[in-house]
C-alpha positions, -999 to +999 in steps of 0.1 A: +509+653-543+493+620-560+513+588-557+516+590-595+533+623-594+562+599-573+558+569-589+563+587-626+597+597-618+611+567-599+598+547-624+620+566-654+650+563-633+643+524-634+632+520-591+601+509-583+598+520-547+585+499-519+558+520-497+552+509-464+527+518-437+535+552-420+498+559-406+489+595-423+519+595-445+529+571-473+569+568-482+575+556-513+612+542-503+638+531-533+679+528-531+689+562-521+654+584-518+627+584-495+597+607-516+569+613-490+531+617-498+505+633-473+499+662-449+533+678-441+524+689-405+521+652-399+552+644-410+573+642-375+609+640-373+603+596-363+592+591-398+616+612-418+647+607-400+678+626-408+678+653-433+709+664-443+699+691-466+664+705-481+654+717-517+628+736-518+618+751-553+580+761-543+567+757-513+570+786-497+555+808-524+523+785-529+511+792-497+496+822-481+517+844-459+499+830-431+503+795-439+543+802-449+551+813-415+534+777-399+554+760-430+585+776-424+585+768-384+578+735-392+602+729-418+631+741-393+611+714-364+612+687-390+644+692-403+668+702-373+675+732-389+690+712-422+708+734-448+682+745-473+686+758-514+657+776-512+640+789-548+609+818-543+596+836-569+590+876-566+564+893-589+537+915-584+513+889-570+483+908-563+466+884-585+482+855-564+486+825-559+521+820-557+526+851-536+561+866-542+583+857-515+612+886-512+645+887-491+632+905-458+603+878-461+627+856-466+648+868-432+614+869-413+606+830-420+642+813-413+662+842-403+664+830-362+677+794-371+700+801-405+726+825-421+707+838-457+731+841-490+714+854-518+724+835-546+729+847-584+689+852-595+676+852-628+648+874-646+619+846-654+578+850-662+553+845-637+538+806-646+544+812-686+516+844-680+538+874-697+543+885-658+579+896-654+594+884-625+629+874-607+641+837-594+655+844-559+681+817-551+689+815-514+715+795-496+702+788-462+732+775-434+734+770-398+733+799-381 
């Protein structure tokens, strides 16, 4: 993610964040949020501090299977297990990127550390391609 993709947003709700020195990872730190910038497997739970509940909208499905199962473990590391809204995409992705992410997938990432909810999911396109596919909504709690 670039600074500007942070700064852009801050700066249209008015803060103008302050970004200290954090070694590998930058925090750009304002009243209220903490955005940060760099390689997530070096983010530690030191320089994050508590989380007390995760959004994730498209992480997970940007990255290969592989790659999600190493994102996922260290998500759960990070995080102490936080709560988690979690937002996946499922299409046919044989075309990928953005692999389709589906329920038992789903249970095979977080399923030792959280009870899964399915939320109410909506039919959607693919990236604006014509590709039908579904929003899958997931609550994510303390197991």
């Amino acid at each position: 993610m670039s600074g500007l993709a942070i700064r852009q947003p801050l700066g249209g709700l008015g803060l103008t964040p302050e970004i200290p020195a954090t070694g590998r990872i930058r925090r750009h730190s304002a009243p209220g949020i903490n955005v940060f910038q760099g390689d997530f497997q070096a983010l530690t739970p030191d320089i994050l501090g508590q989380v007390d509940g995760i959004h994730d909208r498209a992480a997970v499905f940007a990255l290969l299977p592989d790659l999600q199962r190493v994102y996922g473990a260290h998500l759960v590391g990070l995080t102490g297990a936080a709560p988690l809204l979690l937002i996946c995409l499922e299409h046919d992705s044989a075309a990928g990127p953005h692999f389709s992410v589906t329920g038992p997938e789903v249970a095979a990432l977080y399923g030792g550390h959280y009870r899964i909810t399915l939320l109410p999911s909506e039919p959607t396109e693919a990236f604006g391609l014509g590709r039908a596919a579904v929003n899958l909504v997931w609550h994510l709690a303390r197991g």
